[in-house]
BAZA-269227 format. One record per residue (C-alpha): x, y, z. Coordinates in steps of 0.1 Angstrom, whole numbers. Each point is the difference from the previous one (the first is absolute). Layout:
[[X Y Z]]
...
END
This chain:
[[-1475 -1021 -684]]
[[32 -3 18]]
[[-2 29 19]]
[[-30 18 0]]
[[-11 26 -31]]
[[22 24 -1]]
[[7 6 -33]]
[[36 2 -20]]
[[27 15 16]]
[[5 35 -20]]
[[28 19 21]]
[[37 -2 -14]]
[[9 -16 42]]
[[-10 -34 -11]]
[[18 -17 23]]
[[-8 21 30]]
[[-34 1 -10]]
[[-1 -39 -7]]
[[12 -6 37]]
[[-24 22 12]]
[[-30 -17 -18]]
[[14 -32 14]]
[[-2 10 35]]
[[-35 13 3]]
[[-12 -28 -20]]
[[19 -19 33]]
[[-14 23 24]]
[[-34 -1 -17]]
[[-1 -43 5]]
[[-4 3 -44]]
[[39 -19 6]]
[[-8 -25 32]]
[[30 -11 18]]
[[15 -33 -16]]
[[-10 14 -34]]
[[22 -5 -31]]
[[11 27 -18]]
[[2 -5 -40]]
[[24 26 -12]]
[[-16 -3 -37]]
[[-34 -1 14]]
[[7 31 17]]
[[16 18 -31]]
[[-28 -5 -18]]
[[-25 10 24]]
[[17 33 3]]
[[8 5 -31]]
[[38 1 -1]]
[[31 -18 -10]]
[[8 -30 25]]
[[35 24 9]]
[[-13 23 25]]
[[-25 -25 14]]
[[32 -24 8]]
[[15 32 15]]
[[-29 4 23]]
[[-5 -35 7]]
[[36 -2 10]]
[[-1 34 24]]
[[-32 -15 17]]
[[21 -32 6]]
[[27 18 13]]
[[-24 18 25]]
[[-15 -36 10]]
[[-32 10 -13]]
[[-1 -28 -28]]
[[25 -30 12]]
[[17 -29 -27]]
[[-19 -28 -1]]
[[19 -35 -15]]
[[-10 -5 -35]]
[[-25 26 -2]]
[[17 31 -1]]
[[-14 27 23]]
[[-32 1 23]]
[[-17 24 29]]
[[21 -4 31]]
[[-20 -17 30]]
[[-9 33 20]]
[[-4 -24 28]]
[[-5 10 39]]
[[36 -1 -1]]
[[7 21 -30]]
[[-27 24 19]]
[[16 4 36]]
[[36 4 -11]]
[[-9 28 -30]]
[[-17 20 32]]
[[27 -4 22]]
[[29 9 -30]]
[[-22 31 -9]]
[[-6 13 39]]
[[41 -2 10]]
[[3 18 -38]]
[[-24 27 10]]
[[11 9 34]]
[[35 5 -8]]
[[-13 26 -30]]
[[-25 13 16]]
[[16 15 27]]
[[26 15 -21]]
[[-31 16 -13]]
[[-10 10 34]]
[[35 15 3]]
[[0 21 -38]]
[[-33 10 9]]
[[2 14 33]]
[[31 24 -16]]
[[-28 6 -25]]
[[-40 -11 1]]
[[-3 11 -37]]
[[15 -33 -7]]
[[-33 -16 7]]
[[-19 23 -20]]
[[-4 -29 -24]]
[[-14 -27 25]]
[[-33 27 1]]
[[-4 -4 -41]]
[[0 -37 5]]
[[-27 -4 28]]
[[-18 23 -21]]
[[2 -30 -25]]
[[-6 -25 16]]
[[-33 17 12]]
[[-12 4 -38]]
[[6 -34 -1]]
[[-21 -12 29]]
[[-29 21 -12]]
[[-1 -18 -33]]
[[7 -32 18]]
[[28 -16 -16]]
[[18 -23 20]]
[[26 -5 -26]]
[[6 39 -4]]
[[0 7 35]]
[[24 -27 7]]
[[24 13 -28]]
[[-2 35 18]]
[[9 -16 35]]
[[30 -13 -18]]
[[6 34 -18]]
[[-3 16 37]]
[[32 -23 13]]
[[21 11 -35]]
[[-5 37 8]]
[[8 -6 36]]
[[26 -18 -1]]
[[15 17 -30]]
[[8 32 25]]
[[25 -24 18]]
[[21 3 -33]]
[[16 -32 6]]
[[3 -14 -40]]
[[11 -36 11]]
[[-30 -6 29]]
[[-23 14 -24]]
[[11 -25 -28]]
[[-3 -28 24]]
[[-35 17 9]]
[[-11 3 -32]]
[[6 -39 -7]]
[[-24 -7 31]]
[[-25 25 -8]]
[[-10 -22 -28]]
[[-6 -34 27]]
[[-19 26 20]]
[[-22 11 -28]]
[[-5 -41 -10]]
[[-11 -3 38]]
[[-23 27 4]]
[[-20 -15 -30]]
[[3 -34 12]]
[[-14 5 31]]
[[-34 -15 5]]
[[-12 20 25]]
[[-2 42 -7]]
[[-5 24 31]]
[[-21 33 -8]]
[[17 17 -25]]
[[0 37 18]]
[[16 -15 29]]
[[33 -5 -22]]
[[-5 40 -4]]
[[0 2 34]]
[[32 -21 9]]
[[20 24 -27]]
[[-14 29 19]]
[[14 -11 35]]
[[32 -11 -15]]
[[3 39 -15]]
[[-6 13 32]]
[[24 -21 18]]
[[29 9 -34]]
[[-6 31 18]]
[[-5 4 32]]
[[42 -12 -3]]
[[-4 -26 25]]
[[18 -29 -9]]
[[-9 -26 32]]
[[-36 9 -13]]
[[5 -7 -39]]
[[20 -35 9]]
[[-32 -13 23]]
[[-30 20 -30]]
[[20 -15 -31]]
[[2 -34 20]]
[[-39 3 6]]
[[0 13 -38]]
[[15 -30 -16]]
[[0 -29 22]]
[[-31 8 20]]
[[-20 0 -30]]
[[14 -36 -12]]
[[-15 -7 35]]
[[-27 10 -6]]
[[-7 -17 -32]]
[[8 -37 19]]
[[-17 7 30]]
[[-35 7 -25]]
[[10 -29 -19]]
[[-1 -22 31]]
[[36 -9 -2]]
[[29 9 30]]
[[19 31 2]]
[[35 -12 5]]
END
C-alpha cells in the first residue's frame, strides 16, 4: 500500500482530507523523503477521482512539503538538516510575535486561555494511551488554540502552512523524549501565557521550540548550532 491502511476516503472534504492523509503518511516515514508521488496511484488507493488528489498534491507543493521533480512529476521534499533548522527558526519568530499579543488579550482577560486547559487535558489522554502520533497532533492543536487568541487572520494563515512542516518533523524525528514531558512543557508555557510576563515568554517559548530541536541533535550525537 501506498500509504498505510486506512481505508477509502468517505467525507464530502476530499481534498482536505486527501492532503491530510498525505502528510501523516509523510510524517509517519509510509512516504520517505525522495519518494514519488503517483497521482493515479493515489486516486485509487483512496478511492477517489484523480481531481481532488491533484488539488492536494498541488497545495502540498505549494507548502514545499512535496517539491517537482524533472520528468517525474512530484515527490517527498528532502526534509534535510536544512529543511529542519530553518522550519524551527520561521515557526519561533512566528510564535513570539503572536504570542505576546496573547499575553497582552489575555492579561485584559485570562478567560481567553480557558481553552489552552481543555487541550493539556488532551494531550494527557493521549499520553496515557501512548500515542505518539495523537499526542503530537494535540501539541499542534495546543499552538492553533493559542495562537488563534492573537486574532491575527494573515500570521495565522502563514502559521497554518508551517504547522503542517512541523507536524512532518515531529514524526520524522528519530529520536522521541518521554512523552509526559511534552505535557509538561505546555504546562509551563500556560503558566508563563499568564503570569503576563513577556521577557519571560520570549526566553520559555525560545526554550520551548528551539531548546527542544537542541535537544534532539545533542541525543543524536550531532552539534547544536
Amino acid at each position: 500500500m501506498l500509504t498505510g491502511q486506512e481505508g477509502r476516503i468517505e467525507r464530502w472534504s476530499i481534498a482536505d482530507e486527501a492532503q491530510e492523509r498525505l502528510i501523516r503518511a509523510i510524517a509517519s516515514g509510509r512516504l520517505p523523503r525522495g519518494q514519488r508521488i503517483v497521482e493515479a496511484d493515489v486516486a485509487q488507493e483512496f478511492g477517489v477521482s484523480r481531481v481532488p488528489v491533484r488539488e492536494a498534491i498541488l497545495k502540498l507543493g505549494s507548502l514545499g512539503i512535496l517539491e517537482s521533480a524533472p520528468g517525474r512529476g512530484w515527490q517527498v521534499a528532502d526534509f534535510d538538516e536544512r529543511h529542519l533548522s530553518e522550519t524551527y527558526q520561521v515557526r519561533l519568530a512566528l510564535e513570539t510575535t503572536m504570542l505576546k499579543t496573547v499575553l497582552l488579550r489575555a492579561k485584559a482577560e485570562p478567560s481567553l486561555l480557558d481553552p489552552l486547559r481543555d487541550s493539556i487535558r488532551r494531550m494527557e489522554r493521549e499520553v496515557a494511551l501512548g500515542d505518539a502520533a495523537a499526542v503530537n497532533r494535540a501539541d499542534i492543536d495546543f499552538h492553533r488554540t493559542a495562537l488563534t487568541i492573537a486574532d491575527n487572520r494573515l500570521a495565522m494563515r502563514m502559521w497554518e502552512g508551517l504547522a503542517h512542516h512541523v507536524m512532518i518533523i515531529f514524526g520524522l524525528e528519530s529520536y522521541r523524549i518521554p512523552l509526559d514531558s511534552i505535557v509538561a512543557q505546555h504546562e509551563q508555557l500556560l503558566k508563563v501565557l499568564m503570569s503576563g510576563d513577556e521577557a519571560e515568554l520570549t526566553d520559555e517559548l525560545a526554550d520551548h521550540i528551539t531548546g527542544y530541536r537542541s535537544k534532539v541533535l545533542s541525543q543524536a550525537g550531532l552539534p547544536t548550532d
